[in-house]
Each structure stands twice: as C-alpha cells, then as structure tokens.
N, C-alpha and C positions, 0 to 999 in steps of 0.2 A: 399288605395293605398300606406299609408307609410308602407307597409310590401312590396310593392314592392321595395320601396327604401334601406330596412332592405337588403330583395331577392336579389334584383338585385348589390348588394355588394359583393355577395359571389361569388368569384372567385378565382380557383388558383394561389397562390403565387408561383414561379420559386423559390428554392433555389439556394444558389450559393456555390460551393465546390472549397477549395483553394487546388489549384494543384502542389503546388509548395513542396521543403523542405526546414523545417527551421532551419539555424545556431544554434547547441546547447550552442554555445557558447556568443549568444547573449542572455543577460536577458530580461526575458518579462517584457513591460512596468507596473508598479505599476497602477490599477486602484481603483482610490476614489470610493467607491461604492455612487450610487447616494440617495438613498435609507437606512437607518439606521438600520430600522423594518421593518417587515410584515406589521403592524400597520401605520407607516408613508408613505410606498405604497401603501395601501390600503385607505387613505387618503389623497392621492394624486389623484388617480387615479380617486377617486369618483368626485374631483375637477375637474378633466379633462375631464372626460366622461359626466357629467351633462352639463360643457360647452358648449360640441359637440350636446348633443342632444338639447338645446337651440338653438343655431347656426342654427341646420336644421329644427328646427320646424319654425325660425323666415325666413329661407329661401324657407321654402314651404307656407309659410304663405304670403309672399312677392313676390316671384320669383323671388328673387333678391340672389345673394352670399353672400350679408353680411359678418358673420366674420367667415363663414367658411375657407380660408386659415388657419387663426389664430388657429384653431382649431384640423385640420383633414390633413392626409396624405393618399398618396398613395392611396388604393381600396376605403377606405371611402370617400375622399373627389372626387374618380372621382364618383365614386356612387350618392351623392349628389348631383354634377355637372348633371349628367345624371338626375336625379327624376327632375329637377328644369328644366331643357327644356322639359320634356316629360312632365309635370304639363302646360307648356305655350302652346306646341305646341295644347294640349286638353282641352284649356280653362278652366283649372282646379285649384283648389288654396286646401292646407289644414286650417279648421279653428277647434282650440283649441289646445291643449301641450300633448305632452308624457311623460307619469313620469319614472321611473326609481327606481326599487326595489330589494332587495335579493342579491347586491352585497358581493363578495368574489372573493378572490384571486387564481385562478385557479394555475399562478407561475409567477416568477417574476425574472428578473435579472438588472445589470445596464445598460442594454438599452434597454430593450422588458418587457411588462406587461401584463398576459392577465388575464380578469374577466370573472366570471359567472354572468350575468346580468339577469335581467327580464325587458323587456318594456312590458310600458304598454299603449295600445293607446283608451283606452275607452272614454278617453277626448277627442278626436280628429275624423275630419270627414275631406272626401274630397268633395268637390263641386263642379259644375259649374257654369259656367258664370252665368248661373240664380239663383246660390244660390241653388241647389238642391242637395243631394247628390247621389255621384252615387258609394257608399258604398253597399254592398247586407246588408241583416238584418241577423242575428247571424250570422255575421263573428269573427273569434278570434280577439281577442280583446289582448291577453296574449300571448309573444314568450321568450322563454328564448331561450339567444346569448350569446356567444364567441366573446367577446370582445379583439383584442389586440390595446395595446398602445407602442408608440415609445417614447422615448428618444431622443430629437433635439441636437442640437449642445450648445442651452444654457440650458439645464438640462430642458426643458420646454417636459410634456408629449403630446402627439399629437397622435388622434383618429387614426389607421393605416385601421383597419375591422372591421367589426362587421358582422359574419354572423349568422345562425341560429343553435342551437344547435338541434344537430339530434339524441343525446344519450335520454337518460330516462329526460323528462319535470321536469324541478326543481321548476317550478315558482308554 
C-alpha cells in the first residue's frame, strides 16, 4: 500500500500566471543562486529526498507524523498526512524501509529541483492488526517517480511531490 501513498500524491498542481506589467525601468532583483553545480544539487537533493523517505517510512511504521513537516511540502506532505490516517483508520501499519536508487537531475533552478528516482519497496510490507500482510504476491516492487523539490525560505530543500513516472520505466 506504500504505492498508494506514492499514487495517491499525484495530483495536479494549479499554476499561477502574473498578469500584471513590469516597470522596465526597475532592475530585477540580483538572485544568489542557491546551488553552485549540478553536482552540489544533486547532492543536496539526495540529502533531502532520502530524509523524506525516512520520515514516511518511520510515519507509516508508527502512524505517527513524526518529522514529516520537517521534511515535506505541499502534495507530499498532504499525501502522507492522508496514507497515515487511511493505514489507522484500516488497522494497518508498514513494517520494513524503502531504499532509494538511480537518482538524476531531471532540472534544477534556485527554487525548484526535480529528480528521476527509483523506489524501491521490496523491503517493506503492509500488515494488519494481526501481523498479516495484506499485500497481494508479485506486486511491483519497482516504480520510477518524478520527484520535485522546493526551496524554503532558509535555503532548506523540502519534498514538494513525488509522483509516478508514466514515460519509458528507467529503474
């Protein structure tokens, strides 16, 4: 059922389009890029995204939020929020870890990040109350996502989505 929590994330994002026009004669503010390299976002990012999926394995392991805030924005972290009542309200728990493989930098700017990921949930089982699992027998085990990350207000990245990638299977 952590593909549900994977699934049930994936939801359109609203853009937002500025309607206004802008003073040519105002210079645009100078932005620090947060980011130096490809290489130092992409190791950043693997710091932030391993975080996040700790965070939600230790909160479906628990059924507790734990340090999901700390972690996760927006569709991710309601997503979470969601897996974590629908795991209580079904007497259900996950026990074991998702690992995390074949990351790359899909693109990157100073405030948005997104990755090509692979989870992997062969470690992991859902149960109930009696310890059983109520996983079918070859289910995928392997989902390669589209991963984006956000940029907070103190340069901290934070899980925004993660949903399923629907192009050609990378993992």
């Amino acid at each position: 059922m952590r593909v549900l929590a994977v699934i049930g994330v994936v939801l359109l994002l609203a853009g937002c389009v500025q309607t206004g026009t802008k003073d040519a004669s105002t210079p645009a503010p100078s932005v620090t890029p947060v980011f130096a390299s490809e290489e130092e976002a992409l190791a950043a990012a693997e710091e932030a995204y391993a975080a996040y999926q700790a965070a939600a394995d230790q909160a479906l392991q628990s059924l507790t939020t734990g340090d999901l805030e700390s972690v996760a924005t927006g569709v991710a972290l309601d997503g979470a929020l969601k897996s974590i009542q629908s795991f209580v309200a079904k007497g259900q728990r996950q026990i074991g870890s998702s690992t995390i493989d074949t990351l790359s930098i899909a693109r990157f700017d100073n405030t948005e990040l997104q990755l090509y990921a692979c989870l992997d949930l062969s470690t992991t089982d859902i149960v109930d109350a009696q310890g059983n699992s109520v996983l079918s027998e070859g289910r995928t085990v392997r989902y390669p996502l589209i991963v984006t990350l956000v940029v907070d207000a103190n340069e901290k990245l934070l899980v925004e989505s993660e949903e399923v990638w629907t192009g050609e299977n990378f993992c």
